[in-house]
N, C-alpha and C positions, 0 to 999 in steps of 0.2 A: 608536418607540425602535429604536434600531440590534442588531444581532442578538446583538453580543458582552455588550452593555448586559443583556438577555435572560438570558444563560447565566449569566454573573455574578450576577444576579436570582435565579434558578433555582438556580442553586446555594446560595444564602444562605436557601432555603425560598421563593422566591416563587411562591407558587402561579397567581396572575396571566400572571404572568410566563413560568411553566412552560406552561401553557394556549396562550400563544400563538406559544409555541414549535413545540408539538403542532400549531397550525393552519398553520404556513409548513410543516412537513414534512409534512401529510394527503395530496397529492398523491404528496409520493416513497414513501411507505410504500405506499401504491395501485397504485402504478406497477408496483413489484419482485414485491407481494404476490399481483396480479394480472394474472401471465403464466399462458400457456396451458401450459405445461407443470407447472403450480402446482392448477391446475383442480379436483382434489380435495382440496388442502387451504390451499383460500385464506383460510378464517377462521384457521388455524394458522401461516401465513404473514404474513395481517395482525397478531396478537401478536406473532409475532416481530418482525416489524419495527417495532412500537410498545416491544417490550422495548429493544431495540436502541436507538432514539432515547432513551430514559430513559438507560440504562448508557453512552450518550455525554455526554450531558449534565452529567450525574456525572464523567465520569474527562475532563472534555474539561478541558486545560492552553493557554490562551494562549500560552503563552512557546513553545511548544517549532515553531511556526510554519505551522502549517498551520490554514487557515481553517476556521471552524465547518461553514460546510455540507459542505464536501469531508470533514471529519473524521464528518460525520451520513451523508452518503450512502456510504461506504465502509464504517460499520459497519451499517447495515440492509441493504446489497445483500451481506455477506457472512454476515450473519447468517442468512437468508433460504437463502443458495446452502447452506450446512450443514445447513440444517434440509433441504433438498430431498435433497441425498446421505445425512442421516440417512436418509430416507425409502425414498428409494430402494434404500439396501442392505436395510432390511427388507423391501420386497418383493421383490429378487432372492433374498434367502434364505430367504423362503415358497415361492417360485417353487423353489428348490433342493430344499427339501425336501418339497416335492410331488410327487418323484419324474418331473421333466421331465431325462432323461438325455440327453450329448449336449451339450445347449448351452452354449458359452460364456461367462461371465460377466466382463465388465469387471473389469479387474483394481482399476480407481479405486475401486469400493466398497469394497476392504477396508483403503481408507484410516483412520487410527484415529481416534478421534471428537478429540482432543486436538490434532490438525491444525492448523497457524496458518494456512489460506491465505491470508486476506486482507495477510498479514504476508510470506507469499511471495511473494504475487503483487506488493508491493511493495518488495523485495528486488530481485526481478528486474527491474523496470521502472527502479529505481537506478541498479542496475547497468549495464544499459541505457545507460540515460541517460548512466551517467560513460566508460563505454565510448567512448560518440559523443562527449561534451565531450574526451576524450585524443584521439580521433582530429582532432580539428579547430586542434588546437596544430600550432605549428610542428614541424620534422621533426627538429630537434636539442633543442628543449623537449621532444616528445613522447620521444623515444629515452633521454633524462636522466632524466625520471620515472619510464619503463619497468622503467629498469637498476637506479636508483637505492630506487626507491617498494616497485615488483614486484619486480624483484628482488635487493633489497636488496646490491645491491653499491656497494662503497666508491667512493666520489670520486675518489679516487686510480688504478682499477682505470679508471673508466669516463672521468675524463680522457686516462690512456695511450690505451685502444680509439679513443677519438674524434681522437686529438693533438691536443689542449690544452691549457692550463691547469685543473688543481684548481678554482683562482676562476672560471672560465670554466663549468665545471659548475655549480661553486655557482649561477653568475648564471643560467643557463640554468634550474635548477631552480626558481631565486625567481620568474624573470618566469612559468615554467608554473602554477605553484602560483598566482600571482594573477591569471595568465588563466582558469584554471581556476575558481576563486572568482567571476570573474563570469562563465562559462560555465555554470555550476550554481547560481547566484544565483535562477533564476528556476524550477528542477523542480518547483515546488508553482504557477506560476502558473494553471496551468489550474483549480485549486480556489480560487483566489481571487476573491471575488464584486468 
């Protein structure tokens, strides 16, 4: 049975279904849970990352277009990397208060537990992404979105700068805008099995 077939399953109570869900992810919860710098708390690492698979499985939406595995490995490898900086601030702050004077401490631990990184870290990778899709339009499409998108100036304003036509912007703007739609048509391909 196909995987989305699976989740839809599992979401409806199928315990079957949920099971073998748990068995095509055994491997990547293994993977994340058991690095070397994990080493002392790899059964706590392995939970979390079997929590993580469950509370994907639960909030995982079809429609919104990112494929189930890409959506399962993004939530146990960041589930995982939080429980390790939970961890690691507690020992930098035993270590503190053990009266080791002197040393510096990473300013990253006093990150607050309420952190989205996984959500930043794909923020930025977007962003990224839409960065290079504008860079790679033409030089009068790209300059019309800039003016127009970024910095919200009028048609009118950014026809005179250019000498052109208003409609000439316009059209400049339309073909960017659907260059761009299939320039960013595919940012999720890499998590598509």
């Amino acid at each position: 049975m196909e995987l989305h077939h699976l989740v839809r399953n599992a979401q409806m109570g199928d315990r079957e279904a949920f099971q073998e869900i748990c068995t095509c992810f055994t491997g990547l919860v293994k993977k994340y849970a058991h690095q070397a710098h994990l080493r002392t708390i790899t059964e706590e690492a392995e939970a979390q990352g079997w929590l993580a698979v469950v509370q994907a499985v639960k909030s995982y939406d079809e429609t919104c277009g990112v494929h189930f595995a890409g959506y399962v490995k993004s939530k146990v490898k960041f589930a995982i990397w939080n429980l390790f900086k939970k961890e690691r601030r507690i020992w930098q702050e035993e270590q503190l208060e053990g009266g080791q004077e002197g040393e510096e401490v990473d300013s990253f631990a006093y990150l607050p537990d309420n952190t989205d990184v996984a959500g930043e870290v794909e923020d930025r990778w977007l962003s990224h992404e839409l960065r290079s899709a504008i860079e790679a339009l033409p030089d009068k499409q790209r300059q019309v979105i800039l003016k127009t998108v970024i910095g919200q100036e009028t048609l009118t304003n950014v026809a005179a700068a250019l000498g052109v036509t208003i409609q000439a912007v316009y059209n400049l703007r339309q073909r960017g805008f659907a260059r761009l739609k299939i320039l960013c048509a595919g940012m999720y391909s890499s998590e598509r099995g």
